[in-house]
mmCIF file of the N, C-alpha and C atoms, coordinates in Angstrom:
data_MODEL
# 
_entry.id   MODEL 
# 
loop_
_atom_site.group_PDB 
_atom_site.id 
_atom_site.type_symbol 
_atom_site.label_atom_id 
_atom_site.label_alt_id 
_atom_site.label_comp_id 
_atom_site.label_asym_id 
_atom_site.label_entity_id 
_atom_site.label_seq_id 
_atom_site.pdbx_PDB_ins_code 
_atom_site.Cartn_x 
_atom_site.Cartn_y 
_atom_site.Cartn_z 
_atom_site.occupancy 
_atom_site.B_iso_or_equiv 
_atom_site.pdbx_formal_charge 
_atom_site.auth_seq_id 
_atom_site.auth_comp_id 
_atom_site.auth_asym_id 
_atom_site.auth_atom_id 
_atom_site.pdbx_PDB_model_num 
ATOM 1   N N  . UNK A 1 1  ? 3.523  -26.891 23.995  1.00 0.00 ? 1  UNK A N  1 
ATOM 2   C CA . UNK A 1 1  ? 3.595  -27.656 22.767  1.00 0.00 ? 1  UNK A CA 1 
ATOM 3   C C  . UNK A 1 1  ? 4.630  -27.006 21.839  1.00 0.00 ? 1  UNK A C  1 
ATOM 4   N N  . UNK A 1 2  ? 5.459  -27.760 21.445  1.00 0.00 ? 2  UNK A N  1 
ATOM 5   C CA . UNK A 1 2  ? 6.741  -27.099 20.707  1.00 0.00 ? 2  UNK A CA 1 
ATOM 6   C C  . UNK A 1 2  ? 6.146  -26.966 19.248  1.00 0.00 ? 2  UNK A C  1 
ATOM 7   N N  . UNK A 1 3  ? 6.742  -25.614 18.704  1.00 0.00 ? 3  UNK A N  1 
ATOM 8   C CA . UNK A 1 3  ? 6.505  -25.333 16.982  1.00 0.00 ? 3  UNK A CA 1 
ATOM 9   C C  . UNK A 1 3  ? 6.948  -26.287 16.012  1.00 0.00 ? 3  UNK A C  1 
ATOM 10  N N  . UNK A 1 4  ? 5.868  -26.896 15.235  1.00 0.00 ? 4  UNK A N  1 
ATOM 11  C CA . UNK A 1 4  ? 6.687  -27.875 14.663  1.00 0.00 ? 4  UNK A CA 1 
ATOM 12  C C  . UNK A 1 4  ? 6.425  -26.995 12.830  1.00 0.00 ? 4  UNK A C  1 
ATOM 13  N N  . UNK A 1 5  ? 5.907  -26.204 12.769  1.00 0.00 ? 5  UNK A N  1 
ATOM 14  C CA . UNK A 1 5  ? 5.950  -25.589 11.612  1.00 0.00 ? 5  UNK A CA 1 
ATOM 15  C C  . UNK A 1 5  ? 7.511  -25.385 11.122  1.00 0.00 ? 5  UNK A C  1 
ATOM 16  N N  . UNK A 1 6  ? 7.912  -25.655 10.072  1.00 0.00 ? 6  UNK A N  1 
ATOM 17  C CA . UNK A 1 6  ? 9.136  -25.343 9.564   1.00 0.00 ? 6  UNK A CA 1 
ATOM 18  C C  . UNK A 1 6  ? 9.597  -23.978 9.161   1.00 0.00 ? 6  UNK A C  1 
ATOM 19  N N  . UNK A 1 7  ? 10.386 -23.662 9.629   1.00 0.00 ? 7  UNK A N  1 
ATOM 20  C CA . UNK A 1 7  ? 10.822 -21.839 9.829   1.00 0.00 ? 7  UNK A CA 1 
ATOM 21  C C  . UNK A 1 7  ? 11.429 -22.229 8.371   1.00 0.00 ? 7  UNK A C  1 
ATOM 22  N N  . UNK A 1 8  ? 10.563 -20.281 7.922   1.00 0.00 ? 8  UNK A N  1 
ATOM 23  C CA . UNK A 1 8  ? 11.221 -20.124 6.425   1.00 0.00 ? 8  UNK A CA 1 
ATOM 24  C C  . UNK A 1 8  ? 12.322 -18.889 6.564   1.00 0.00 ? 8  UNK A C  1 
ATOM 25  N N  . UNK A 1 9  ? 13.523 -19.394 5.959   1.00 0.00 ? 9  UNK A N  1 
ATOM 26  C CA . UNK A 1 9  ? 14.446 -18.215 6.217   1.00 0.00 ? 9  UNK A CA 1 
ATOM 27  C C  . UNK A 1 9  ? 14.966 -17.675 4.522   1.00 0.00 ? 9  UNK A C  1 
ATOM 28  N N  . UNK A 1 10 ? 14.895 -16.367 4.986   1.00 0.00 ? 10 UNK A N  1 
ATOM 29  C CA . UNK A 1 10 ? 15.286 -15.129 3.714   1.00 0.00 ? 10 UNK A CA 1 
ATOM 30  C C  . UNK A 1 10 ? 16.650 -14.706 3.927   1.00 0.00 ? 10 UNK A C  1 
ATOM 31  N N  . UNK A 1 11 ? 17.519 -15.061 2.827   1.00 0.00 ? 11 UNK A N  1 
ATOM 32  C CA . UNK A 1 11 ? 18.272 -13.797 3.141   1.00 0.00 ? 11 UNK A CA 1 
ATOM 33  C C  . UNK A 1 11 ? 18.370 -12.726 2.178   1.00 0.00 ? 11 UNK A C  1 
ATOM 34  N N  . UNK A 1 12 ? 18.802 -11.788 2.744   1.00 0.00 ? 12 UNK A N  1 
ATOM 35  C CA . UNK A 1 12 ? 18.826 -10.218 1.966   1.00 0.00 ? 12 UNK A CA 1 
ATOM 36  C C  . UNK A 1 12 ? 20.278 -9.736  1.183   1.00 0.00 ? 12 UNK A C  1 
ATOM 37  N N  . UNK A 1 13 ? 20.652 -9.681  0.602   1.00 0.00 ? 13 UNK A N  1 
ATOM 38  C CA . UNK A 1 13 ? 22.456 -9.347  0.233   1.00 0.00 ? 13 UNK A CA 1 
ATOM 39  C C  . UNK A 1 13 ? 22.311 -8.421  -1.456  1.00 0.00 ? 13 UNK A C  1 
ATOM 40  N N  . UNK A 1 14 ? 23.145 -8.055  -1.493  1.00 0.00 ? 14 UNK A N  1 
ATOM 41  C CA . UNK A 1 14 ? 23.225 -7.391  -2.460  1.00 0.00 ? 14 UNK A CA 1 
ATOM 42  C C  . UNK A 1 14 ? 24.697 -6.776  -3.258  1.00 0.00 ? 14 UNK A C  1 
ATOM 43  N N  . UNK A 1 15 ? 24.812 -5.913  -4.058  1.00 0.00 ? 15 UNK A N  1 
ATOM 44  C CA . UNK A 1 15 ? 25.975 -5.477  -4.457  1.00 0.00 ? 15 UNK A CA 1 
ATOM 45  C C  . UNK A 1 15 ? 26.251 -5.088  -6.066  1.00 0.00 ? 15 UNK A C  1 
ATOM 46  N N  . UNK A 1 16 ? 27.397 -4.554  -6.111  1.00 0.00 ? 16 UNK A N  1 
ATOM 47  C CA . UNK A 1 16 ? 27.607 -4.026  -7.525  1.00 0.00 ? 16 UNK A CA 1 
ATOM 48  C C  . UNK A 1 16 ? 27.816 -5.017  -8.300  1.00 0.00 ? 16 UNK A C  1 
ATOM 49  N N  . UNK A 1 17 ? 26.981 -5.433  -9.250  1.00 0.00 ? 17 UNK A N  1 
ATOM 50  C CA . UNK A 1 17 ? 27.135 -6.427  -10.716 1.00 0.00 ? 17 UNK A CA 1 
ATOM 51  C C  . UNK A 1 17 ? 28.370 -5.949  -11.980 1.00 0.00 ? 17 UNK A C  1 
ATOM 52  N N  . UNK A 1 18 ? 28.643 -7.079  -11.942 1.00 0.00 ? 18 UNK A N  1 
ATOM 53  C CA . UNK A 1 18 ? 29.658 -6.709  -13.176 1.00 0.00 ? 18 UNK A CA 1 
ATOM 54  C C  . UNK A 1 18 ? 29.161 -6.103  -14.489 1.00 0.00 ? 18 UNK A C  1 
ATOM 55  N N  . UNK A 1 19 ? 27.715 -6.996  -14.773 1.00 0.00 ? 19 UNK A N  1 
ATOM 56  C CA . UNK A 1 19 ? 26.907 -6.554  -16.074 1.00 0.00 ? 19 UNK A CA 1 
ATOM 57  C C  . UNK A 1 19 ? 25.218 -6.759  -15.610 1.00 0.00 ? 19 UNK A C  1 
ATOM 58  N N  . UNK A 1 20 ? 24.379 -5.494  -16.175 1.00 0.00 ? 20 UNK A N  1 
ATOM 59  C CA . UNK A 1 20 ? 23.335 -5.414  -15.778 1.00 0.00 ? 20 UNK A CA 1 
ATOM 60  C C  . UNK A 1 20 ? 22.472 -6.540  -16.204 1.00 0.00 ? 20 UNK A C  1 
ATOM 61  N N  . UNK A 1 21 ? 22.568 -7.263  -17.138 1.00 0.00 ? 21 UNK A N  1 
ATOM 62  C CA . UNK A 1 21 ? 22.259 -8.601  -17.322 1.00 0.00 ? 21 UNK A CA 1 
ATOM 63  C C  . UNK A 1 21 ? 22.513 -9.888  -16.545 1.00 0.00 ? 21 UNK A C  1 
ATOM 64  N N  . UNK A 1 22 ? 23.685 -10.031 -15.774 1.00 0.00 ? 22 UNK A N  1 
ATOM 65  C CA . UNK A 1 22 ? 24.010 -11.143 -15.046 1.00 0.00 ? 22 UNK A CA 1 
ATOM 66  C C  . UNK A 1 22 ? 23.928 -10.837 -13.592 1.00 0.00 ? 22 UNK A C  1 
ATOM 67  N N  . UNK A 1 23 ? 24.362 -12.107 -12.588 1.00 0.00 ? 23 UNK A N  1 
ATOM 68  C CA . UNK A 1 23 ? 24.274 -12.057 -11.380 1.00 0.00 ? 23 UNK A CA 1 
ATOM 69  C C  . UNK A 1 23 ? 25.411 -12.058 -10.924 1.00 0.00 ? 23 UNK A C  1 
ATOM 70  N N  . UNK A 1 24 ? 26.309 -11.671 -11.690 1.00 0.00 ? 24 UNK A N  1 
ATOM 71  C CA . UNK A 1 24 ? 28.226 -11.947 -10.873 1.00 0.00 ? 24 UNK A CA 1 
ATOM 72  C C  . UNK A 1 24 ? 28.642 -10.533 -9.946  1.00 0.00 ? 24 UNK A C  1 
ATOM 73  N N  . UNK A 1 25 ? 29.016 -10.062 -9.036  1.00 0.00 ? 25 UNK A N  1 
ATOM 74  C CA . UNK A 1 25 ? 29.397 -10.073 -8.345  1.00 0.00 ? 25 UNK A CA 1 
ATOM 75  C C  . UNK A 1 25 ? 30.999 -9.205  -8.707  1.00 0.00 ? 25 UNK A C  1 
ATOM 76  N N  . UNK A 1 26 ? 30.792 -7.697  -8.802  1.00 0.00 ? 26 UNK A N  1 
ATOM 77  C CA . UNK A 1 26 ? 32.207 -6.902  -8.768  1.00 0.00 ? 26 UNK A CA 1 
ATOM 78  C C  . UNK A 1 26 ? 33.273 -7.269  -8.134  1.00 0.00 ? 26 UNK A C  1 
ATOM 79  N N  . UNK A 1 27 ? 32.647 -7.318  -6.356  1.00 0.00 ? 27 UNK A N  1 
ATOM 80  C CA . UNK A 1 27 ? 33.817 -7.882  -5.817  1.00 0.00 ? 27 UNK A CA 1 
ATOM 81  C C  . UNK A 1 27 ? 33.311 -8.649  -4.657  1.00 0.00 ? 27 UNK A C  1 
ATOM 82  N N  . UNK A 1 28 ? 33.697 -9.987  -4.571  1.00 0.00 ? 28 UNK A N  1 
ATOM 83  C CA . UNK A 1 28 ? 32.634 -10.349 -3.478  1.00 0.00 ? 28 UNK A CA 1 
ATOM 84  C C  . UNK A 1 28 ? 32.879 -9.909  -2.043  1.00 0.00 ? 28 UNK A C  1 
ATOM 85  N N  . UNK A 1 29 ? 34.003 -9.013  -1.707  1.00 0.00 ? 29 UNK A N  1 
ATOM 86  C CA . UNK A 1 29 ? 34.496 -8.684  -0.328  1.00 0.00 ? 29 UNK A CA 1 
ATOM 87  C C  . UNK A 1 29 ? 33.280 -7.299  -0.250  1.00 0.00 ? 29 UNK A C  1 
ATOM 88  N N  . UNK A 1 30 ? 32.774 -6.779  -1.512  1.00 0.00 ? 30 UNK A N  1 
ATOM 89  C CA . UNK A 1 30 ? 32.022 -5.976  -0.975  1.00 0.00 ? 30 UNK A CA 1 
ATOM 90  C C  . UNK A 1 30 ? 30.918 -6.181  -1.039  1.00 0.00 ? 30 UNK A C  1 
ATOM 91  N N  . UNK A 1 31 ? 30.328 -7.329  -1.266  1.00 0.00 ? 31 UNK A N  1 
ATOM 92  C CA . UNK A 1 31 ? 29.293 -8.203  -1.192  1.00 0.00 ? 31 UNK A CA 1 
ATOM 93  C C  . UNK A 1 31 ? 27.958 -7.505  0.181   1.00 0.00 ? 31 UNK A C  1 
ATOM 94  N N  . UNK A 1 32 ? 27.371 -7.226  0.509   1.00 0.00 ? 32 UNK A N  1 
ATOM 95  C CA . UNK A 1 32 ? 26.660 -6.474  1.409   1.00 0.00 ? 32 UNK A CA 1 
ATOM 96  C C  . UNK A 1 32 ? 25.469 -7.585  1.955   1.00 0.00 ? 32 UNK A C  1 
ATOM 97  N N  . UNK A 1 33 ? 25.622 -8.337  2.961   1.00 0.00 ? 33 UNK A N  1 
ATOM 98  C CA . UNK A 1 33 ? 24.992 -9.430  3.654   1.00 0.00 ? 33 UNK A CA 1 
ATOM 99  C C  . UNK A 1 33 ? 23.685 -7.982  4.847   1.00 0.00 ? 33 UNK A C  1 
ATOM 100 N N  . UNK A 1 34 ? 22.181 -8.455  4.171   1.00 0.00 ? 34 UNK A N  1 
ATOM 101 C CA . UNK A 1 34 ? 21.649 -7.348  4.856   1.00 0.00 ? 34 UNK A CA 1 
ATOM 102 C C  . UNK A 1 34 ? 21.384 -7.690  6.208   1.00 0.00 ? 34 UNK A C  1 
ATOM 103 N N  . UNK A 1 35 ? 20.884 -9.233  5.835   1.00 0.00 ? 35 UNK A N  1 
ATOM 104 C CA . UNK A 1 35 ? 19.913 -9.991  6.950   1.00 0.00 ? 35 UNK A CA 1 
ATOM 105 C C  . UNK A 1 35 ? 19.680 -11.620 6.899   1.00 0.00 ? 35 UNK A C  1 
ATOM 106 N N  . UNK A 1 36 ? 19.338 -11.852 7.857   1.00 0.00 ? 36 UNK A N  1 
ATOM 107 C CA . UNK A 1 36 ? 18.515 -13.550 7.375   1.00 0.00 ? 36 UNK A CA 1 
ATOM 108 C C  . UNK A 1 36 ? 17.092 -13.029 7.922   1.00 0.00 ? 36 UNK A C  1 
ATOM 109 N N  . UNK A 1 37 ? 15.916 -13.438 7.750   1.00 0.00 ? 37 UNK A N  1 
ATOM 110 C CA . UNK A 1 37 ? 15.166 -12.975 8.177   1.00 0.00 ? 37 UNK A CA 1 
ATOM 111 C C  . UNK A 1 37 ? 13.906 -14.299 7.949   1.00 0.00 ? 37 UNK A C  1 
ATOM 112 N N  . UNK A 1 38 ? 12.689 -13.795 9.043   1.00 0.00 ? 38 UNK A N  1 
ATOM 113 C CA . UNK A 1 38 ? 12.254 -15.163 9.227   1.00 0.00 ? 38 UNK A CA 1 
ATOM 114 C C  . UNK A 1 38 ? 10.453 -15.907 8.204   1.00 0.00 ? 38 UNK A C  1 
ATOM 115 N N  . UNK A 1 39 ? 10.576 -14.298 7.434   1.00 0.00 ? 39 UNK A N  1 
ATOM 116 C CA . UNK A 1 39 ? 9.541  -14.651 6.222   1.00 0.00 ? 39 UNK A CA 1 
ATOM 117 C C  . UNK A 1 39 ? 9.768  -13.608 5.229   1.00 0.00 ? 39 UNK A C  1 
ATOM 118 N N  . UNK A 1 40 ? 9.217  -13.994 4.025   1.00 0.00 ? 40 UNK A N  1 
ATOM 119 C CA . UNK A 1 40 ? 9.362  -13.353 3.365   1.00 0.00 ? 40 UNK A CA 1 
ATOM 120 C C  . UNK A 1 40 ? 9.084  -11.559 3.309   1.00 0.00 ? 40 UNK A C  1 
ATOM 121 N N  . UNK A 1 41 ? 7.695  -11.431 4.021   1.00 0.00 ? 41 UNK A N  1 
ATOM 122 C CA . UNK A 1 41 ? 7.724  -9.670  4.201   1.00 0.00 ? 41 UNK A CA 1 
ATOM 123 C C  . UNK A 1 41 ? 8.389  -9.141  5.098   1.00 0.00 ? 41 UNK A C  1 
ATOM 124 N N  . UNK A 1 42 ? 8.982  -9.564  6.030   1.00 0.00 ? 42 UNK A N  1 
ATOM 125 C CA . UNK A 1 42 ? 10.032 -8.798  6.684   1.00 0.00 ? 42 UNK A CA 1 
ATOM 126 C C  . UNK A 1 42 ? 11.307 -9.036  5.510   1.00 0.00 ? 42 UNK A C  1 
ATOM 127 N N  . UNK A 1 43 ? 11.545 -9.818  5.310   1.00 0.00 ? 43 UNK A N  1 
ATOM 128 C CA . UNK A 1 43 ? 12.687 -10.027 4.061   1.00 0.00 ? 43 UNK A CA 1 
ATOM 129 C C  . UNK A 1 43 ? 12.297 -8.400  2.963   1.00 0.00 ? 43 UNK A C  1 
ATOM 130 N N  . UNK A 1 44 ? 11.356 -8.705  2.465   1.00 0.00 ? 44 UNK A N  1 
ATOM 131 C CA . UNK A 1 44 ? 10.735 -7.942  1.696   1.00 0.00 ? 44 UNK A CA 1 
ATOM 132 C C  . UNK A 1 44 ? 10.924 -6.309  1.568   1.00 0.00 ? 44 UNK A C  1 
ATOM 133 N N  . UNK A 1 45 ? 10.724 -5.830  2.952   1.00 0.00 ? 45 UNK A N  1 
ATOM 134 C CA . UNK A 1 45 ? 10.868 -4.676  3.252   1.00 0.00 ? 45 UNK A CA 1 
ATOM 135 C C  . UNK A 1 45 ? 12.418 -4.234  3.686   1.00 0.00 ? 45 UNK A C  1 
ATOM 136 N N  . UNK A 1 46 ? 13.625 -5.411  4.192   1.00 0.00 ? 46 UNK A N  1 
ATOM 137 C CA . UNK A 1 46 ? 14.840 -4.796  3.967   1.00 0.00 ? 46 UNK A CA 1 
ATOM 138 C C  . UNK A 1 46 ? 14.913 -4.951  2.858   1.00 0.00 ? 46 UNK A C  1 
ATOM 139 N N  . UNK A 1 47 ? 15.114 -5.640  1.806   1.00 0.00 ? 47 UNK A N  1 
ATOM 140 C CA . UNK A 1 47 ? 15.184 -5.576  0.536   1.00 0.00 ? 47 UNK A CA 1 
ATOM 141 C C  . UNK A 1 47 ? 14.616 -4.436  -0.289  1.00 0.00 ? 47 UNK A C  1 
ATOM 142 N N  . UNK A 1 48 ? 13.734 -3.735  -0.327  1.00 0.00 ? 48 UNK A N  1 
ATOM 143 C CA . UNK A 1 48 ? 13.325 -2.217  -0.440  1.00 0.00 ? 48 UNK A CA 1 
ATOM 144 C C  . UNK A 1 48 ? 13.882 -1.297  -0.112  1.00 0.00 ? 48 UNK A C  1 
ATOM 145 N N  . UNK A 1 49 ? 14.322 -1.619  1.123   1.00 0.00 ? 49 UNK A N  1 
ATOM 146 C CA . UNK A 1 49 ? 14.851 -0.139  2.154   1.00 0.00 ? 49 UNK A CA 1 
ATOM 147 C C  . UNK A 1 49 ? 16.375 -0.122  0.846   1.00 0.00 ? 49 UNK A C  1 
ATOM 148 N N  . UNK A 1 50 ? 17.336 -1.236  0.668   1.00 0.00 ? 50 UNK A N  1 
ATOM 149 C CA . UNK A 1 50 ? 18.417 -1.221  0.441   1.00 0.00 ? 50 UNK A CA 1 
ATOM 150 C C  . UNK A 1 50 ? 18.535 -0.423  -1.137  1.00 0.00 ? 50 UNK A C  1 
ATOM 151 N N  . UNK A 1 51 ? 17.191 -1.282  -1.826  1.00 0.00 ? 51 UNK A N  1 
ATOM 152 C CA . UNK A 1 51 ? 17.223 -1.384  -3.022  1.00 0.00 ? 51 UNK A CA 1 
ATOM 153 C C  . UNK A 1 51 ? 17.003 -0.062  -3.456  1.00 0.00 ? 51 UNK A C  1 
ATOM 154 N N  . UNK A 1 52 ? 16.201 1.216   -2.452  1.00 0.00 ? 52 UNK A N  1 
ATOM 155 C CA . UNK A 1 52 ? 16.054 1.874   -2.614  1.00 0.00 ? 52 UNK A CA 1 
ATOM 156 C C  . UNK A 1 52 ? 17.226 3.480   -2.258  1.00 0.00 ? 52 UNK A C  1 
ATOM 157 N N  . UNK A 1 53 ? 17.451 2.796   -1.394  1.00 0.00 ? 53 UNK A N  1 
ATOM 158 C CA . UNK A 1 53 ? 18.962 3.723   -1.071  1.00 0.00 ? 53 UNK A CA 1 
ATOM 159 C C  . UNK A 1 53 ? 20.224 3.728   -1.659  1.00 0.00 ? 53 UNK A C  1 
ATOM 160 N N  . UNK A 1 54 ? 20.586 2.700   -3.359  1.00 0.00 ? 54 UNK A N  1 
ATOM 161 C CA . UNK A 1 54 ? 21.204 2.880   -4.092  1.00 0.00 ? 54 UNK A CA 1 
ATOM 162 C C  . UNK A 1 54 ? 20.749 2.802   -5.148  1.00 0.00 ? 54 UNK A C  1 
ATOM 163 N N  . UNK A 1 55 ? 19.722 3.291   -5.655  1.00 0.00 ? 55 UNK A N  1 
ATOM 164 C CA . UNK A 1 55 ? 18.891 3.775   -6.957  1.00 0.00 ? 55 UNK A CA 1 
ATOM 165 C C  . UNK A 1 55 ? 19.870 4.864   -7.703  1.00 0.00 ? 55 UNK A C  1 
ATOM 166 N N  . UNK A 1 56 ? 20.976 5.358   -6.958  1.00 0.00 ? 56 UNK A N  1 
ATOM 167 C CA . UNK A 1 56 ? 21.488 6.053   -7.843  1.00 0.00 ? 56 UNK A CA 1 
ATOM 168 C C  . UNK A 1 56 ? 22.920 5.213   -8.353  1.00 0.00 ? 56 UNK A C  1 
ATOM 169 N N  . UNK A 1 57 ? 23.228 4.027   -8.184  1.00 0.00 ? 57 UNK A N  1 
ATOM 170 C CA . UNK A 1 57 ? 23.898 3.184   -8.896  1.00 0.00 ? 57 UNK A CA 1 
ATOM 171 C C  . UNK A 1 57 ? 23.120 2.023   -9.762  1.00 0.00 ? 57 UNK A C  1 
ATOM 172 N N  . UNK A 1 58 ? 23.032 2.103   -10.937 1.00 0.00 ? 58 UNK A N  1 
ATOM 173 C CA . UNK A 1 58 ? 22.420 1.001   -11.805 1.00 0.00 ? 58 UNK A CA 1 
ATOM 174 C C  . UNK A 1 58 ? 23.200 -0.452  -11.951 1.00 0.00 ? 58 UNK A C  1 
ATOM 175 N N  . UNK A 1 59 ? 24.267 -0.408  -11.135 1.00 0.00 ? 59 UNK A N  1 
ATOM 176 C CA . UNK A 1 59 ? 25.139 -2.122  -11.149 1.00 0.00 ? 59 UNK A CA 1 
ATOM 177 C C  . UNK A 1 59 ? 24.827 -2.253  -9.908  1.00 0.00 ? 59 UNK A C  1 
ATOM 178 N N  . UNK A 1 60 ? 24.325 -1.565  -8.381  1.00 0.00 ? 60 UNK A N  1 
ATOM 179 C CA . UNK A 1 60 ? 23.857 -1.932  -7.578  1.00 0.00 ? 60 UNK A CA 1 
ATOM 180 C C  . UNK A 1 60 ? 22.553 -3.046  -7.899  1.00 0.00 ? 60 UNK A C  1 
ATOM 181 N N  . UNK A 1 61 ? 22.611 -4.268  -7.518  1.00 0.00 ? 61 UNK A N  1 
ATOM 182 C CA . UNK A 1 61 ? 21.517 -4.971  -6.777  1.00 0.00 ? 61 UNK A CA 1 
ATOM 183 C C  . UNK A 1 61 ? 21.342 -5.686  -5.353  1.00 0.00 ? 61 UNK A C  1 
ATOM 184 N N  . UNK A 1 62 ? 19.989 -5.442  -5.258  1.00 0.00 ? 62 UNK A N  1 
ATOM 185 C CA . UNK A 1 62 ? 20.052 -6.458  -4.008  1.00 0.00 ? 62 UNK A CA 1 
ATOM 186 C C  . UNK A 1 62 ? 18.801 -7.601  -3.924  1.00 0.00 ? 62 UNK A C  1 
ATOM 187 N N  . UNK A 1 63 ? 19.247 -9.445  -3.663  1.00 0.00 ? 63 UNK A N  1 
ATOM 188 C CA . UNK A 1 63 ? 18.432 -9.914  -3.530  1.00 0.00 ? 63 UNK A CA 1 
ATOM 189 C C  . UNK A 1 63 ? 17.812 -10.724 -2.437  1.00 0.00 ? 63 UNK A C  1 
ATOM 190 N N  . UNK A 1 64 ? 16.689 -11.477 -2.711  1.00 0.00 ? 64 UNK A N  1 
ATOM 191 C CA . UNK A 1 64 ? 15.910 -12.264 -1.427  1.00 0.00 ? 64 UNK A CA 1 
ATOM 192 C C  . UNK A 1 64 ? 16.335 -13.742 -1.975  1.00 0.00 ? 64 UNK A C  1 
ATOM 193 N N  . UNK A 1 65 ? 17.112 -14.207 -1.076  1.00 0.00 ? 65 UNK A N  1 
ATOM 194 C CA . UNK A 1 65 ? 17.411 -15.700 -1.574  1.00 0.00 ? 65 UNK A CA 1 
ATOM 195 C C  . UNK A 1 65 ? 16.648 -16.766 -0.745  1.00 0.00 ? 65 UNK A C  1 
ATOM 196 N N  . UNK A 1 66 ? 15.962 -17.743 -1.126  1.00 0.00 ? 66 UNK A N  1 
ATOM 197 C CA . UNK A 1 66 ? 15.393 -18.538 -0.151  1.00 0.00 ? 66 UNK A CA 1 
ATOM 198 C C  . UNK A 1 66 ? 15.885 -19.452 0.424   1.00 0.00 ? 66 UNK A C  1 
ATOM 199 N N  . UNK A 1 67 ? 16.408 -19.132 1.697   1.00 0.00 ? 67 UNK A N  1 
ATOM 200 C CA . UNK A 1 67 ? 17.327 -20.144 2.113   1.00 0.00 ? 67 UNK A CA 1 
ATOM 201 C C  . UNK A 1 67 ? 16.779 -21.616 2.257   1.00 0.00 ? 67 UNK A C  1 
ATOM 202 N N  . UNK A 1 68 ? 15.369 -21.338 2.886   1.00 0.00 ? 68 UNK A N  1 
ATOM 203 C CA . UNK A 1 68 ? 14.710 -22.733 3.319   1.00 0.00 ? 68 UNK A CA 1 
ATOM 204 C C  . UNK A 1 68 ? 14.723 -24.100 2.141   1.00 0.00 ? 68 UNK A C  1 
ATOM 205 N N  . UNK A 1 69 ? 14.692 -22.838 0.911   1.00 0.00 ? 69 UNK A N  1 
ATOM 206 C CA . UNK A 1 69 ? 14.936 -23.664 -0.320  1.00 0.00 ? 69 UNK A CA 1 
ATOM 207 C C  . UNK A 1 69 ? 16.070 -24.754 -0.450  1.00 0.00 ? 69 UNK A C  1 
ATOM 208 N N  . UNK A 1 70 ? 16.960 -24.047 -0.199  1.00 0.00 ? 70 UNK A N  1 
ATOM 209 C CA . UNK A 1 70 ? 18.333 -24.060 -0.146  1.00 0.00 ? 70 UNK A CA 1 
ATOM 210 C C  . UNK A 1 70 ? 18.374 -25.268 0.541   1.00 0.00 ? 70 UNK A C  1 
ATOM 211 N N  . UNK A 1 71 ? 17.934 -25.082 1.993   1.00 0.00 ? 71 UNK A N  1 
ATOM 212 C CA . UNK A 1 71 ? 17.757 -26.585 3.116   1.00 0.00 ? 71 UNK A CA 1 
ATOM 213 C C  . UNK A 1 71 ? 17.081 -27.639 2.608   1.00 0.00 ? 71 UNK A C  1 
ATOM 214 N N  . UNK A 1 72 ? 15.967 -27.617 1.860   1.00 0.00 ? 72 UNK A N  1 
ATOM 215 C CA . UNK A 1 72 ? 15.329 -29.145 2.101   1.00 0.00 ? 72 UNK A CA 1 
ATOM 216 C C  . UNK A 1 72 ? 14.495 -28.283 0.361   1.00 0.00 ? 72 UNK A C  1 
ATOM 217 N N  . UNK A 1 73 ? 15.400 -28.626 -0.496  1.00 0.00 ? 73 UNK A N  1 
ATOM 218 C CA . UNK A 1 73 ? 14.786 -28.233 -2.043  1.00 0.00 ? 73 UNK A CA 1 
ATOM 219 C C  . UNK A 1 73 ? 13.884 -28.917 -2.246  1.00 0.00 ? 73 UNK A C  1 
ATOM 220 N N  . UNK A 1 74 ? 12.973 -30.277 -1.897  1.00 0.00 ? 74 UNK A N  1 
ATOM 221 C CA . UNK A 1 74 ? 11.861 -30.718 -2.126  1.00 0.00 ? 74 UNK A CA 1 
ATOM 222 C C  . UNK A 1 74 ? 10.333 -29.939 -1.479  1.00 0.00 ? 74 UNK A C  1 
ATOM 223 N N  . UNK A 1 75 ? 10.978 -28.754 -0.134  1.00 0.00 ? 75 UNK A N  1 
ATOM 224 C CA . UNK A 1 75 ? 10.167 -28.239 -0.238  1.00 0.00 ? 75 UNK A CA 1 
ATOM 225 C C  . UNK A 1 75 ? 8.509  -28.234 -0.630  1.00 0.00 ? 75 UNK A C  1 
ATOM 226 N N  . UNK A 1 76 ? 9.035  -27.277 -1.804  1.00 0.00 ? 76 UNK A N  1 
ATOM 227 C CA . UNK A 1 76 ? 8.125  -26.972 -2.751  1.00 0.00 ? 76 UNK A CA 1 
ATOM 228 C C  . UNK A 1 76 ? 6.922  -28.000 -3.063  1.00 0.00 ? 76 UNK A C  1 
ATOM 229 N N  . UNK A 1 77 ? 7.766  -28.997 -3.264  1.00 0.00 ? 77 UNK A N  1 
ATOM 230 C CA . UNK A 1 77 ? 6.636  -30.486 -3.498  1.00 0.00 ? 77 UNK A CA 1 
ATOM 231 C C  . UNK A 1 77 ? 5.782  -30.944 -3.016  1.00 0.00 ? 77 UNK A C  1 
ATOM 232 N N  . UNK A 1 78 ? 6.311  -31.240 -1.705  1.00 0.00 ? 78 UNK A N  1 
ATOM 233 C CA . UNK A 1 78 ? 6.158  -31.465 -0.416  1.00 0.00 ? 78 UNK A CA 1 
ATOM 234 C C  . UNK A 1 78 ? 4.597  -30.384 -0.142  1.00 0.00 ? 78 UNK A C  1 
ATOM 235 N N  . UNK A 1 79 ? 4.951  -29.224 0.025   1.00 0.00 ? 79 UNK A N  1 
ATOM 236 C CA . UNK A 1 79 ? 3.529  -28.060 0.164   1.00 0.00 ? 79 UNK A CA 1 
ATOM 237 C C  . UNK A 1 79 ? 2.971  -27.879 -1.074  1.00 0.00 ? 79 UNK A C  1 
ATOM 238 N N  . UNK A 1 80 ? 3.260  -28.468 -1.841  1.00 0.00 ? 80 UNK A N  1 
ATOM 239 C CA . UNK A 1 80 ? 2.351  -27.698 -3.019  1.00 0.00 ? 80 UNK A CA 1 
ATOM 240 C C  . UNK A 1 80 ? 2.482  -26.230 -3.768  1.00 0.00 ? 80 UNK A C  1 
ATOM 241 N N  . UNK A 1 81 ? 3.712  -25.757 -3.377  1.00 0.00 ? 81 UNK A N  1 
ATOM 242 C CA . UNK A 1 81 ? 3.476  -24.109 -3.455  1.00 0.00 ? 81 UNK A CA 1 
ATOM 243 C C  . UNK A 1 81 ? 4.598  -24.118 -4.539  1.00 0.00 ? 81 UNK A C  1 
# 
């Protein structure tokens, strides 16, 4: 019987911010693509590992973007969540 559950995909990326207030992007060539990943706690935990191994830069970030979002934005509606 084939999976008909809809795969949720994460991705992980991160990088040096121009200003600790915004989401722009120093340079996007150094843009740091971690992962796609196939739920949120595996997402979760590269996103830690990264976030935590440049704690000593404060324009470093890194985030969890929801891709699935991204695919079919009614989503949300759709499940209730």
């Amino acid at each position: 019987m084939p999976d008909t559950q809809q795969q949720l995909l994460h991705l992980v990326i991160g990088g040096e911010l121009t200003d600790l207030k915004g989401f722009t992007f120093k340079d996007l060539d150094q843009v740091d693509i971690v992962g796609v990943y196939p739920n949120y706690a595996s997402a979760l935990v590269a996103w830690r590992a990264k976030a935590q191994s440049t704690v000593d830069n404060a324009h470093m970030r890194y985030f969890i973007v929801h891709l699935h979002r991204l695919l079919d934005p009614g989503q949300d509606a759709k499940s209730g969540t």
